[in-house]
N, C-alpha and C positions, 0 to 999 in steps of 0.2 A: 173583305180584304184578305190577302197571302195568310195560308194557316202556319203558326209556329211549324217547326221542325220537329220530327219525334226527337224526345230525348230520353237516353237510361238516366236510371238514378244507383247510382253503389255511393254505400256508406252515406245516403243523406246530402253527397252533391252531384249535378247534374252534369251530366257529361253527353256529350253530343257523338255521334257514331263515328263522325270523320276523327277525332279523336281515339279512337280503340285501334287495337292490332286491327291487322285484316283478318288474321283466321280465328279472334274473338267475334268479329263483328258476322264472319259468315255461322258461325256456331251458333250464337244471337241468334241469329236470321233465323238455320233451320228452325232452333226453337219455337220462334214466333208462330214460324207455317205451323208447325206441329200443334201448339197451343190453341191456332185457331181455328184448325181442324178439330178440334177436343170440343171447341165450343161451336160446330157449325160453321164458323167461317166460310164466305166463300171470296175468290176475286169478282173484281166486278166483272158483268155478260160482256160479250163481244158487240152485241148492239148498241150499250153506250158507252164503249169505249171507240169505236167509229163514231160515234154520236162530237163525242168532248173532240176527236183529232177533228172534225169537220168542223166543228163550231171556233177550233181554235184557229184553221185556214181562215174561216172567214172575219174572223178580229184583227188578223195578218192583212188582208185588203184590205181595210181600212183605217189601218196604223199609216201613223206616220213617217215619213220619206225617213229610211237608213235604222230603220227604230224595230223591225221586225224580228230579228234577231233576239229580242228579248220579249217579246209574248210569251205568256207560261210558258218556259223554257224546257218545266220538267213532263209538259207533255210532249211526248214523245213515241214514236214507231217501233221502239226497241220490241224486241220479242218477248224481253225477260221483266220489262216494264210495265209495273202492277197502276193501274191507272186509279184505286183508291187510294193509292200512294202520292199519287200527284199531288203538287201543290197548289192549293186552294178544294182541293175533293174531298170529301168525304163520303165513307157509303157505309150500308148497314153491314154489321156482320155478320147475321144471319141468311140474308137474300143476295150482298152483293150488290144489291141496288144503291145510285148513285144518291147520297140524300142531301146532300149541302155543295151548292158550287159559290166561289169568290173569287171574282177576274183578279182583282190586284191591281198595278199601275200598271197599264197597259198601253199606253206612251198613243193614244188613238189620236184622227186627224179631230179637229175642235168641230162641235157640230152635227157630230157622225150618227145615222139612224142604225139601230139593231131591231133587226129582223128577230121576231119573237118566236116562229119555228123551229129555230134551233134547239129551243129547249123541248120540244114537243117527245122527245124519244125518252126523258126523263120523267117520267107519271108517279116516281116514289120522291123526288125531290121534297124534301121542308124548309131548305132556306136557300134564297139565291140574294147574293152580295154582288150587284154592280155599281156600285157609288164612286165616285171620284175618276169615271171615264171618258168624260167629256161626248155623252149621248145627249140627244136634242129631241129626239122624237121614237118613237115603236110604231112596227108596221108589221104585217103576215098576211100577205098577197092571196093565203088560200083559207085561213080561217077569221083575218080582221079584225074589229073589237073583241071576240070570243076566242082569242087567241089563249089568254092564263084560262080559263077554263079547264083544260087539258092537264094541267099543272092541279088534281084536285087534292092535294097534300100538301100543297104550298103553304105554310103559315107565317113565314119569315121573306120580309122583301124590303132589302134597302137599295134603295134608289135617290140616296142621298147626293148632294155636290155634282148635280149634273146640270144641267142647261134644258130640263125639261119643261112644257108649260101646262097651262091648262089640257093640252088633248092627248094628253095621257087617262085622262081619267076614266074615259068609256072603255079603256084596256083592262086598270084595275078593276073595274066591276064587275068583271070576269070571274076573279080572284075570290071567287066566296068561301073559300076558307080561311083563308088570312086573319093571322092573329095580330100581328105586329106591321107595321106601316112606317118605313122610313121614306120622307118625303125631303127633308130640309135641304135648304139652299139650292135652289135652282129658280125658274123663271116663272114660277106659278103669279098669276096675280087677278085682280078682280075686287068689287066692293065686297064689304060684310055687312051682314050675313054672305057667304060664299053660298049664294042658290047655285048657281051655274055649273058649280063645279063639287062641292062636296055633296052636292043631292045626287050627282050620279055614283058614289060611295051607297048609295041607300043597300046595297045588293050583301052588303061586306059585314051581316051581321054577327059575325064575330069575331069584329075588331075591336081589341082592347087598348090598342097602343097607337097613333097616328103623330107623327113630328113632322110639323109645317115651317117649323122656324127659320128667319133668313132668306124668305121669298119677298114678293111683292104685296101680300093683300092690304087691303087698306079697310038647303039651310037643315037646311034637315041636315044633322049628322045622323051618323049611326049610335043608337041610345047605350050599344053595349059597351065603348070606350072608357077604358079604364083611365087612361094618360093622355093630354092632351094638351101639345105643346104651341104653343099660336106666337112666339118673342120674336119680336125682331122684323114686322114688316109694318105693313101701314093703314091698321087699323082706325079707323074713328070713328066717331061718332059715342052713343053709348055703346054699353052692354046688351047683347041680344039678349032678349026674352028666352029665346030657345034655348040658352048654356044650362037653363033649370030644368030638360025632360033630361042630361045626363046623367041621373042619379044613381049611376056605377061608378059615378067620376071621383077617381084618387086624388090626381092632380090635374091641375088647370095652371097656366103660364103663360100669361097676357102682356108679360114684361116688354118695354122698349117697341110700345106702339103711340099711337094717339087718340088714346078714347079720353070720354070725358063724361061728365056726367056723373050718377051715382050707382049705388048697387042696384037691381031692377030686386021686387019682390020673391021672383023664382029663385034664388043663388037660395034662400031659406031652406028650399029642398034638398038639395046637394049635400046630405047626410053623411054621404060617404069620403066625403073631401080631405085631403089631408094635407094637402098642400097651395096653397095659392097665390100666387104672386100677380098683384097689377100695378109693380115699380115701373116707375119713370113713363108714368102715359101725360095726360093732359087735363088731369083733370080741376075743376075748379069751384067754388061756391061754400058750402057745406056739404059735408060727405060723411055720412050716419052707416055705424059698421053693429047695429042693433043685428042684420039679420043674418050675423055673423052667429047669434045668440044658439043658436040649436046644433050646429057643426060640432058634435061630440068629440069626432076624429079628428081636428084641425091638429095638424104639429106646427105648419110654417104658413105664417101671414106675412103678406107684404105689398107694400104700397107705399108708393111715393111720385110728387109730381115733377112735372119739367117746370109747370108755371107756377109763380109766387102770390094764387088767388086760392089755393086750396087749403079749407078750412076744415082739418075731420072734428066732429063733435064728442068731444070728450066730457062731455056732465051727462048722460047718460046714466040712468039707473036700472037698467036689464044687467041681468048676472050671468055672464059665458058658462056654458056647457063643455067646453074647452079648455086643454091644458096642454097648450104650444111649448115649443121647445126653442122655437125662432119667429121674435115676433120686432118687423123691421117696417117702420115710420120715420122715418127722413123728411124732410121737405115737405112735412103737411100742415105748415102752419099752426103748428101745434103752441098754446099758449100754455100748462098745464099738462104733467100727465094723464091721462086716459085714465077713468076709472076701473076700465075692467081690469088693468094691470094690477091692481091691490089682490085681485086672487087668483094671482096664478102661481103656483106653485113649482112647478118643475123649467121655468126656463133656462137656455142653454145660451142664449144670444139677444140682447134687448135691443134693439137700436134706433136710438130718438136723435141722433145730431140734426141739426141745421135745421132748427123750429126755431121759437122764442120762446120756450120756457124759463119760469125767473125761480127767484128764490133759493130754498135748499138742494143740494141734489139728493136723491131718492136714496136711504140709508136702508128704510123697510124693505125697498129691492132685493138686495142682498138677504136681509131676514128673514122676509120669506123665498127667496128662492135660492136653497142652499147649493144647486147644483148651477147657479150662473156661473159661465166662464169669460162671457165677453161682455160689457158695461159701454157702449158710446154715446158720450153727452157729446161729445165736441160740438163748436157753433152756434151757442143756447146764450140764454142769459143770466144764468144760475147767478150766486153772488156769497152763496155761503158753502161750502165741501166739507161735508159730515158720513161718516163710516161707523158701523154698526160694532160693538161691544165685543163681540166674539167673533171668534176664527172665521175667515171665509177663504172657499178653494178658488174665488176668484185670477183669470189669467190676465186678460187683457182689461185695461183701464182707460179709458179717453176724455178729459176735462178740459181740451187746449179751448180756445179761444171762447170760454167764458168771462164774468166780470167778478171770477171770485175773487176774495179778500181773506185777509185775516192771515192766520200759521196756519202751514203744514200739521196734521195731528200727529203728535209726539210719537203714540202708539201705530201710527201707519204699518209700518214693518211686522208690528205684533198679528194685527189684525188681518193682512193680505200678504203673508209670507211666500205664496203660489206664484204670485203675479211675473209676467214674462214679460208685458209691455205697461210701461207705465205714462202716460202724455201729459202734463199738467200747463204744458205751455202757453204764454200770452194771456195769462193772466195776471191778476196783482196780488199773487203769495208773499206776505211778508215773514221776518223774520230770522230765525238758524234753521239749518239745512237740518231735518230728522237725525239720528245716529241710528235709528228703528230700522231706517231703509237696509243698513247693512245687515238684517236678517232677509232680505229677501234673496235666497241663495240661487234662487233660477231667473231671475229679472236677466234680460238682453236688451231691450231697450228702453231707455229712461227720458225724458226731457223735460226740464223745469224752466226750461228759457223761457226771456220777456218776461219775467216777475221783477218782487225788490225781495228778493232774500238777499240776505248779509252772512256777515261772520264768515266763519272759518269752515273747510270743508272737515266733516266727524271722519277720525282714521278707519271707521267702521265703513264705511264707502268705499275704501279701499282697497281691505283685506277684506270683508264679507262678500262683496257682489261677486263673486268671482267666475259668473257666466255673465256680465255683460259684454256687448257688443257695441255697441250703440249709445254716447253719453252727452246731451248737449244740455250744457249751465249756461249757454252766451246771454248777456244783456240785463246784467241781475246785476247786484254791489257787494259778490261774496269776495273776500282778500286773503291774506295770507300765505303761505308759503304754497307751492305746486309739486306734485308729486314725492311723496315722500318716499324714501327708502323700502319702509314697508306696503310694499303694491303688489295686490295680487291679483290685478286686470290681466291675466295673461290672453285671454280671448278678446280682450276690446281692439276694436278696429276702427272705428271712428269715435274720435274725442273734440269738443266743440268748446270752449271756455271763451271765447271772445268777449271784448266790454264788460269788464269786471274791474275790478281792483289788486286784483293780485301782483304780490311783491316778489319779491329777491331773485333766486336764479330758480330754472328749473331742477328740481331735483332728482336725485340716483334712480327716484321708481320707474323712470323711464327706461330702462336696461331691461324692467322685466315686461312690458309692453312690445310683444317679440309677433305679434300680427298688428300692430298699428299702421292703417295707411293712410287717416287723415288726421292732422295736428293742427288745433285751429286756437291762438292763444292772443292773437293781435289786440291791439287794444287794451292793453294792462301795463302796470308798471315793472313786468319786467326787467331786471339786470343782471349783471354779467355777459357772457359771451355766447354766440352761438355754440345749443349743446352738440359738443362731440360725439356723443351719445348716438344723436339718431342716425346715422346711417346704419347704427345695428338693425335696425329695422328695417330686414331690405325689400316689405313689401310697404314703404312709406310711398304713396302718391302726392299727398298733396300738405305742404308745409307750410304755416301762415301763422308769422312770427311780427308783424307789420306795427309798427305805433308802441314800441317798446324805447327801453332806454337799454337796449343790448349794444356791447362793445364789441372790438376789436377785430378779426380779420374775416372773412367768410372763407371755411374749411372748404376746402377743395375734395377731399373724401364726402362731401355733400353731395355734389353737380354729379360727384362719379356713379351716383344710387343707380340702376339702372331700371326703376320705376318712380323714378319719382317724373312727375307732369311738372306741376305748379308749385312754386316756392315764390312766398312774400315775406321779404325782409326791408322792407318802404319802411320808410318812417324812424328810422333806428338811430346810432349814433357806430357805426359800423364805418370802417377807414382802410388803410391799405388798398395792394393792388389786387385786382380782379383776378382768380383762379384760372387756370386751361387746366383743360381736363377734356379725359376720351370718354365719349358715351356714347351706344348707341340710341338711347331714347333719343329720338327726334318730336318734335311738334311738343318742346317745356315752353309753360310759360313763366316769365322769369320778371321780376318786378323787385328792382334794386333802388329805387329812386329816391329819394329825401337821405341820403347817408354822406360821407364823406372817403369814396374810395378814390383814388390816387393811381396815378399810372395810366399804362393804356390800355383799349380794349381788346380780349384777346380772341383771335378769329375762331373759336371753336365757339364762342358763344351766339355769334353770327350763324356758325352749320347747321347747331341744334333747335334755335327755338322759333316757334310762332310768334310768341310777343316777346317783345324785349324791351322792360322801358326802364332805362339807367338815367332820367333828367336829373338836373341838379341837386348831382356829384362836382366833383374835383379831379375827371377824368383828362387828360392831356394825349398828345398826338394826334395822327392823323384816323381818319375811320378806316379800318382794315376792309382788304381788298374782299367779295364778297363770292364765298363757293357753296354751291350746294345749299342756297336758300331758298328755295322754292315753296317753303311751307311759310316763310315769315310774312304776315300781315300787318301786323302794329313793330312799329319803330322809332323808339323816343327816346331822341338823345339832347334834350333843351339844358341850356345851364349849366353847361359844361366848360372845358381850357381849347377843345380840340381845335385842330389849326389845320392847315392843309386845303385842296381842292375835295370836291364831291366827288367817290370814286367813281367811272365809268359802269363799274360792274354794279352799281347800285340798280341801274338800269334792269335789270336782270329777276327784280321782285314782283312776280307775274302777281301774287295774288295779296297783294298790298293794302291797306286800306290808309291807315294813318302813320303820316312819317312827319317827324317832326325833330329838324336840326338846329330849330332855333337859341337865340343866346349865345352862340359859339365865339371862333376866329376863325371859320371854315372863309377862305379867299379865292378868287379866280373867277372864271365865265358859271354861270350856270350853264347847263350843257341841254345843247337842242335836243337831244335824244331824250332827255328827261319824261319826251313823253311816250316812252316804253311801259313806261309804268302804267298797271293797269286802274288804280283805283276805280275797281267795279265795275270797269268798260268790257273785263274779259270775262267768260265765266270761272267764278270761285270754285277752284280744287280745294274741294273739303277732304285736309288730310289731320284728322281731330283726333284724340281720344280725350273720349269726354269721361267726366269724374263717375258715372255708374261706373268704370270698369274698377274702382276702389269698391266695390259694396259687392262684386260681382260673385264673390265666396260666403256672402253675410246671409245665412238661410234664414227665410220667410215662414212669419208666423202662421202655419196651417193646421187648420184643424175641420175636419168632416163631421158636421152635424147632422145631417139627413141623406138616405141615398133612397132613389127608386130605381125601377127597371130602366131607365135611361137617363136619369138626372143625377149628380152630386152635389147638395149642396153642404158647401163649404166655406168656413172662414179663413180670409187669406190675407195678409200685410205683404206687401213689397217696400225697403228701409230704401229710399233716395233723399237723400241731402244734396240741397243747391245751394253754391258759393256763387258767391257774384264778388264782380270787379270791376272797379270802377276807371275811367278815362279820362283826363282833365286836356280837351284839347282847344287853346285858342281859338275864337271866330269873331270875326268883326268884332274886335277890341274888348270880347268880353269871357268869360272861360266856362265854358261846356262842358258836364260829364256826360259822360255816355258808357251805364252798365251793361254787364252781360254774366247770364250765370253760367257758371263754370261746366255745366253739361253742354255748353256748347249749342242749347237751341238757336232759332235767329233769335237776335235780340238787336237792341238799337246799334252796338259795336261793325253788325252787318251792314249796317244802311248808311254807318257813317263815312265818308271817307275825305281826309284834310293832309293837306300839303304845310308846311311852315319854314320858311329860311328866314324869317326876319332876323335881324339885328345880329349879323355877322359881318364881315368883311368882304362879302361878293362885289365882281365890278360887272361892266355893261350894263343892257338891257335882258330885260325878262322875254325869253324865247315866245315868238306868237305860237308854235305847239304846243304849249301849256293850255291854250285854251280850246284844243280837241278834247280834252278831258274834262268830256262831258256829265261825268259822275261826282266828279270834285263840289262837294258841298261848303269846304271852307281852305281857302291859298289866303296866303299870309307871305309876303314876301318882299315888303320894304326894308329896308336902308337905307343908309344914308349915301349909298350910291346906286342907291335902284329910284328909276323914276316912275316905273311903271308899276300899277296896281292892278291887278285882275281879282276876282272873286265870281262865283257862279255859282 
């Protein structure tokens, strides 16, 4: 790829030359010559600087129509144009000779053959970078497969992201110096063992590094490979026999194939291993990791299946020779932890979720391994959560969807003070919420939802956390007052309390929650009035206040937030007239409905939103004329005073799904044209913004446990929270919901699409172009002066 730019450094920051005076940068300059005259220096020969201008004509043919223009731009004819200066060259500094070339984007036509001659005037070359240029095959009309021969300095070749196949490979074998081998994502494929195609590598005996990853495969290598990347194609069957004559082998990564079967006897050799991964293949039965037992150097194990027949054998009585850092079982059917786990001492990452282990969760984890940072039970069957006597620098914690019981341990806080992620969710914690927790001064994200904790929240939660981010208590029976005065979430961004019992009004601490973008409090017994409060919060998204006993008007400095998406105030006791206000957030969705607001509606509310559903209220007048609604989909205005005929411009709601007038005193014709509307006939203009752009500033918990010559592994959380909402829409005499979660995937809200006028004051007949509207899943349109009934 394109090599950085040189850059100066004064005073410790980096400054780039187009930045400096001009008569600093020529003074610079001489310098440089002069310095590398001091050390030999030379420019590169004149033979392959002809060499690079000819090889960049011929990149220029085969680019693509209008795109030439930008092929290495910076090679160039100039006179004064030092061509190891070009960008993507490098050459030595002692000879001048060209040693590293990398095309860059090179905007080529898709498909395109490179002629392997070109490089032939380059014999001091060590690495050539052409990856991601959309080449398909190699050819050299005068030397043929012995073309990289020529190239006998060559140790570095990535040939990565191209569209090459297997008849590449009699080219490499040429390539008998090469150290390193980038192959991934291109069109290679073929069964394994790969005879056909890695046997003709046999020549390449000193290649340490080969990455195949993200081709097609589904035998002989070269014994001296250090690294060997195999993830991502379509391997199966077992494990070759042959993976045991590598025993140079560092890493092996067999991840996101289809093998099956068990470890074959040879892997026992592989002494030098340190890394292995055979996550997400297929494997099934009992699966014994005994000959795991001699791998001295093992840091990172890993395994896990697609299918839920894999059984690994954990009573095992062999004692590892091994002391991993990252040891990751998922999905193995695991009943019980693995015995060799009792002695390992240095782990950095354990990870057992989604097995069936019962009982205690593992406290001696922790006590013996002082340096754990990450803990994942989630998806187990544990039933008791028990934490070890002293300090641990434990980070990340995961218990969610276990069937523990009992309290939270008092001492929690004491004991895992470190902790950044904490998950307890969907299980059954009883009890008062810790006050321990508020020592955990670096915690960001917390969740204790779906338990039965009670009582009152400890003020130490409030003022202690004071880096989190991320707080969801929904679905528990904790009460008491909300947000006190004393709050010092000033970083929290998403707060979640739903389904609780909490009482009175929200409180002052909301003032200092000054990055809050989601408030999720529905379902409690709230009172008082919508807090004034939050628009101080002006990067609030999404506000769900729903199934309270809150009064009085809804604040018009609300709707004005110019981030806010989604606000729920359903279910309230909320009265007066409807707010106008200027916003430019378009695509809110807005959900008023079970309250008693009064008056009419005001047409800004119609410009702004996707959903709108204001049903029985106490609204009167006529439905305003409709502009600039083109993102509105859901429309429900049931159980309402409004009077009047059906606007014309109603017509006008391209991407519509559910409209529903019914309950009204809407009177007059139904109007023919009504079948403008597209319910799902046209294609949906998805004009969304979905709730990740509330999380979109919330950093992800990462952390690098192992790196090699081409691999990093690392531990990584991305924080998404999904809201859903719910649709109550009449069909053949009985009432349907239909959710969708608030990110906006399809969800059933897509698929549904329903008409309703009943029981208003229409006269005539029902238009026969209603029934072109072939998408319509539920029309509801009697009265007592309609005779006709359609449904489809």
């Amino acid at each position: 790829m394109c090599e950085k730019r040189h850059r100066l450094r004064f005073g410790g920051k980096a400054t780039s030359a187009a930045q400096l005076p001009l008569r600093l940068v020529v003074c610079l300059t001489e310098f440089e010559v002069l310095l590398g005259k001091l050390h030999g220096y030379k420019s590169c020969i004149q033979k392959e600087r002809k060499a690079l201008l000819e090889l960049k004509q011929y990149l220029i043919s085969i680019s693509e129509e209008g795109q030439s223009d930008y092929v290495l731009t910076t090679w160039t004819n100039e006179t004064k144009s030092q061509c190891c200066r070009w960008e993507g060259v490098k050459c030595s500094r002692t000879s001048g000779r060209v040693t590293k070339i990398a095309f860059g984007d090179l905007f080529l036509k898709e498909s395109s053959f490179f002629n392997l001659s070109f490089l032939h005037p380059f014999e001091e070359v060590q690495s050539l970078d052409l990856s991601e240029c959309a080449f398909s095959a190699l050819f050299d009309d005068i030397q043929g497969y012995k073309s990289l021969s020529r190239l006998r300095k060559l140790e570095i070749l990535d040939l990565s992201s191209n569209e090459f196949n297997n008849s590449i490979f009699p080219f490499l074998n040429a390539a008998t110096s090469l150290k390193t081998l980038f192959l991934g994502f291109n069109k290679m494929d073929g069964p394994f063992p790969v005879k056909d195609s890695l046997s003709e590598l046999r020549n390449l005996t000193k290649l340490e590094l080969l990455d195949l990853s993200g081709n097609g495969y589904n035998n002989s290598m070269p014994s001296s490979i250090y690294e060997l990347y195999l993830s991502g194609n379509y391997f199966s069957g077992r494990l070759p026999l042959c993976l045991g004559s590598l025993n140079k082998l560092h890493v092996l990564d067999l991840s996101l194939n289809q093998l099956s079967g068990n470890l074959p006897s040879s892997f026992s050799r592989l002494e030098s291993l340190e890394y292995l991964s055979l996550s997400d293949n297929n494997f099934t039965g009992l699966f014994s990791l005994n000959l795991l037992a001699n791998l001295t150097r093992l840091k990172v194990f890993k395994l896990s299946s697609t299918s839920d027949m894999l059984l690994v054998d954990t009573e095992t009585t062999w004692l590892p020779k091994f002391q991993p850092s990252i040891a990751s079982l998922p999905f193995c059917g695991l009943e019980k932890i693995p015995n060799f786990l009792m002695y390992q001492k240095k782990l950095h990452l354990l990870y057992l979720s989604s097995n069936r282990i019962s009982g205690t969760t593992p406290s001696w984890l922790l006590a013996n391994n002082p340096e754990l940072e990450v803990l994942q039970l989630q998806n187990n069957s544990f039933t008791v959560f028990q934490i070890p006597t002293t300090v641990h620098i434990l980070q990340f914690l995961d218990l969610s969807a276990n069937n523990i019981n009992g309290v939270l341990p008092d001492d929690i806080g004491h004991v895992l003070p470190n902790l950044k992620h904490m998950n307890g969710s969907h299980n059954g914690f009883q009890g008062n919420f810790p006050s321990s927790i508020g020592e955990m001064k670096n915690i960001s994200f917390l969740d204790l939802s779906h338990n039965n904790l009670s009582g009152e929240l400890p003020r130490s939660l409030f003022t202690g956390c004071y880096s989190l981010q991320i707080l969801h208590l929904s679905h528990n029976h904790l009460g008491g007052d909300v947000l006190p005065r004393q709050t010092n979430l000033t970083s929290l961004v998403v707060l979640r309390m739903d389904n609780n019992l909490f009482t009175g009004e929200i409180g002052d601490g909301l003032l200092t929650l000054v990055n809050l973008s989601v408030l999720d409090m529905s379902n409690n017994l709230l009172r008082g009035s919508v807090p004034i409060l939050i628009p101080n919060s002006s990067d609030m998204f999404m506000l769900l206040l729903s199934n309270n006993l809150l009064e009085g008007t809804l604040p018009s400095s609300l709707l004005a937030n110019q981030h806010l998406n989604f606000l729920d105030l359903s279910g309230n006791l909320l009265s007066g007239a409807l707010p106008s206000y200027d916003s430019s957030m378009y695509g809110i969705k807005l959900f008023l409905h079970n309250n008693s607001f009064t008056g009419e509606i005001p047409r800004t509310l119609l410009e702004n939103a996707e959903i709108l559903d204001l049903r029985n209220n106490k609204l009167s007048g006529s439905i305003p004329q409709f502009v600039n609604t083109m993102d509105m989909r859901i429309f429900l205005l049931k159980g309402n005073n409004l009077t009047g005929s059906i606007p014309r411009d109603l017509f006008g709601l391209k991407n519509i799904g559910l409209l529903d007038l019914s309950n009204n005193k809407l009177s007059g014709n139904i109007p023919s044209c009504l079948y403008n509307l597209s319910f799902g006939s046209g294609e949906y203009e998805q004009v969304r913004n979905g709730a990740s752009e509330a999380y979109g500033f919330v950093p992800s918990l990462q952390r690098e446990l192992y790196r090699t010559t081409f691999l990093v592994d690392e531990f990584k959380i991305d924080y998404e929270t999904y809201m859903s909402f719910e649709i109550q829409f009449a069909a053949k005499q009985r009432y349907d919901s239909y959710t969708e979660e608030s990110e906006f995937s399809i969800g059933t809200v897509d698929f549904m699409y329903g008409l309703d006028l009943s029981s208003n004051e229409l006269s005539g007949v029902i238009p026969s172009e209603l029934g072109e509207l072939s998408k319509l899943r539920a029309m509801k349109s009697v009265s007592q002066f309609l005779v006709k009934f359609y449904t489809r």
